[in-house]
N, C-alpha and C positions, 0 to 999 in steps of 0.2 A: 365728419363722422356723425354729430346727433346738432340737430338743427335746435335744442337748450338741454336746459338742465331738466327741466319736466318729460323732455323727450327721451331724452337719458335713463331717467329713473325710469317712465314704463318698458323701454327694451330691457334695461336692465331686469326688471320685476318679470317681463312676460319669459325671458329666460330663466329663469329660476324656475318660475310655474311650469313650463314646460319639463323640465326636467326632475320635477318632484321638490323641489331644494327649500326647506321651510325653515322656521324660525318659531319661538314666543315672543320676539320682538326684533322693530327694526330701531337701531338707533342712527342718526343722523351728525355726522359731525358739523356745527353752526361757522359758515352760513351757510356757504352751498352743498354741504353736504344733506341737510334737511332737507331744500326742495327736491332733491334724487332721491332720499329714505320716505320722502309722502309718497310720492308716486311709487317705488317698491314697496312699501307699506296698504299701500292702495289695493295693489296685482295679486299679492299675496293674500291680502286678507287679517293681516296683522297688525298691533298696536306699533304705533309710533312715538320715538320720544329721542330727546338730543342728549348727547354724550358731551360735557363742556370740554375744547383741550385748547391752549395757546400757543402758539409760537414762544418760543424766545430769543432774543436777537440778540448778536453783540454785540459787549456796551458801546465800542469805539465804530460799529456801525449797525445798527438795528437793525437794517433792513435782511442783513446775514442772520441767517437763521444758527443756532447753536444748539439747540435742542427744542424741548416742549414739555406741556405742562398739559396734567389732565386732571381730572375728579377724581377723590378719595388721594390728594397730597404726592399723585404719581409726580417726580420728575427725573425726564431723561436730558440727558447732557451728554453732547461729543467730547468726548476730553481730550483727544487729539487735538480737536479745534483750538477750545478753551486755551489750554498752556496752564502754566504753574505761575503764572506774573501775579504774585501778591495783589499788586494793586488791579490789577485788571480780575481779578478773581473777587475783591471786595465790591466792585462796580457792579460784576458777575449778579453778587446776592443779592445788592440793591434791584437789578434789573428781575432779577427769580422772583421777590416781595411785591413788586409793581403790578406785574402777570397773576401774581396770585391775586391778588385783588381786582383784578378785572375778570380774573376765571370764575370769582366769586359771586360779583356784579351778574355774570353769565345765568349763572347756574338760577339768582333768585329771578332773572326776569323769563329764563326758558321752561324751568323746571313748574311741571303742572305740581298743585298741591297733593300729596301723597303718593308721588311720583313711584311707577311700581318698583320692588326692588328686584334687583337681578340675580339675585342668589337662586341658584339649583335650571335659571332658563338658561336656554341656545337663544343666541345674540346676533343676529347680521349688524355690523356697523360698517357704513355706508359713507360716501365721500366722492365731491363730483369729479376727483383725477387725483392719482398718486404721482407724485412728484419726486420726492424723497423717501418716502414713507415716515418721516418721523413724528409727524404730531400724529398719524393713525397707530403706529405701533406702540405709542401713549396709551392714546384709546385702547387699545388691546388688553395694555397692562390694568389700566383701570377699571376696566370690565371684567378682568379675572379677580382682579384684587377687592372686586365687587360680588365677587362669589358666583360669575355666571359658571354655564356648566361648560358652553362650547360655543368657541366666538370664529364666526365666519364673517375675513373683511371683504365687503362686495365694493366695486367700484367701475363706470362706463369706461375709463380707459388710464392706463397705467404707467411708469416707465418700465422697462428688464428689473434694473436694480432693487428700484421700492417692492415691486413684488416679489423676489428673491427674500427682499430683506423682511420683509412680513411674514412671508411662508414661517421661518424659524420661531415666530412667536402667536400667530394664530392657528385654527383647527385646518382651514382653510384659507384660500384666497381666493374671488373667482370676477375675472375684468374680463369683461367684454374685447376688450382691444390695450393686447401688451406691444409697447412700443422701443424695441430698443434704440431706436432712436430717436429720443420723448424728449419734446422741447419745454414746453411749457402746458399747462393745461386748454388754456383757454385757445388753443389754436386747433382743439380738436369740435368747438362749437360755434355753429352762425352766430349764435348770440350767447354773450356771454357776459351782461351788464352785472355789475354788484349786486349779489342780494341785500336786503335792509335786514335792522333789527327787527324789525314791526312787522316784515313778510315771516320771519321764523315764529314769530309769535300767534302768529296767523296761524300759520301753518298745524302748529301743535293742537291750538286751539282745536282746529274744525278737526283733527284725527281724536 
């Protein structure tokens, strides 16, 4: 479908433009979600800036996602998942404190100094593939809870479900390519290497 993540972002950005579809800002979920929000930030003509949100994984396997953590103290949790086991709920918080401190870590090295605030703008936040949707529907929340006016989540390609389940809590939602039969992100790019810290900081940088 898009030969990267730069390739991404400008189809994604030249579609919007073509259809009118604007913003006062793009924000980018770190890492890959930035390099697709410069390049829509690019097409548009808009400021760029990253929105911090994390995973969090559970304690008995991390690499299970259980929910997500975003700026301004949002945190979402499946509680389905989770369960009610005392002790694995006490690990829980451990594991909730850890994330906070690295979303924090985040926030001082991506965040430009006087970072604008989002109170009363329209917001695109941006992300290189919905999977689950849960660390963007984070973002969603912490973007409202940040006083934006109206959060439009844009993204090059989706699963059914993530975009279902974001529709309910964003203005909009608008993917390039809904998959309902979405395997994983990265099967939808020729390339699809790790972003770095240091390319997101780039990146902020020259926007």
């Amino acid at each position: 479908m898009f030969a990267s993540r730069k390739d991404a972002g400008r189809r994604l950005g030249q579609y919007l433009k073509e259809r009118g579809l604007t913003a006062d800002l793009v924000l980018g979920l770190p890492r890959g979600g930035v390099v697709v929000a410069a390049e829509v930030a690019a097409v548009v003509g808009k400021p760029l800036d990253a929105l911090i949100v994390r995973k969090i994984g559970h304690p008995l396997h991390r690499e299970f996602a259980v929910g997500a953590l975003a700026e301004d103290e949002v945190v979402l949790l499946d509680q389905s998942v989770v369960g009610n086991n005392p002790a694995i709920r006490a690990e829980l918080g451990e594991v909730i404190e850890e994330e906070k401190q690295r979303l924090r870590e985040y926030e001082a090295a991506f965040h430009k100094p006087g970072t604008t605030s989002l109170a009363g703008k329209d917001v695109f936040i941006a992300d290189d593939g919905l999977a689950t949707g849960a660390t963007t529907e984070a973002a969603v929340l912490s973007a409202r809870k940040q006083g934006a006016r109206r959060v439009t989540v844009i993204a090059p390609v989706g699963s059914a479900s993530a975009v279902a389940r974001l529709r309910s809590v964003a203005d909009d939602v608008i993917v390039l390519f809904v998959d309902p039969d979405f395997d994983a992100v990265g099967r939808y790019y020729d390339c699809f290497s790790q972003t770095t810290d240091a390319e997101v900081v780039e990146l902020l940088k020259a926007a």
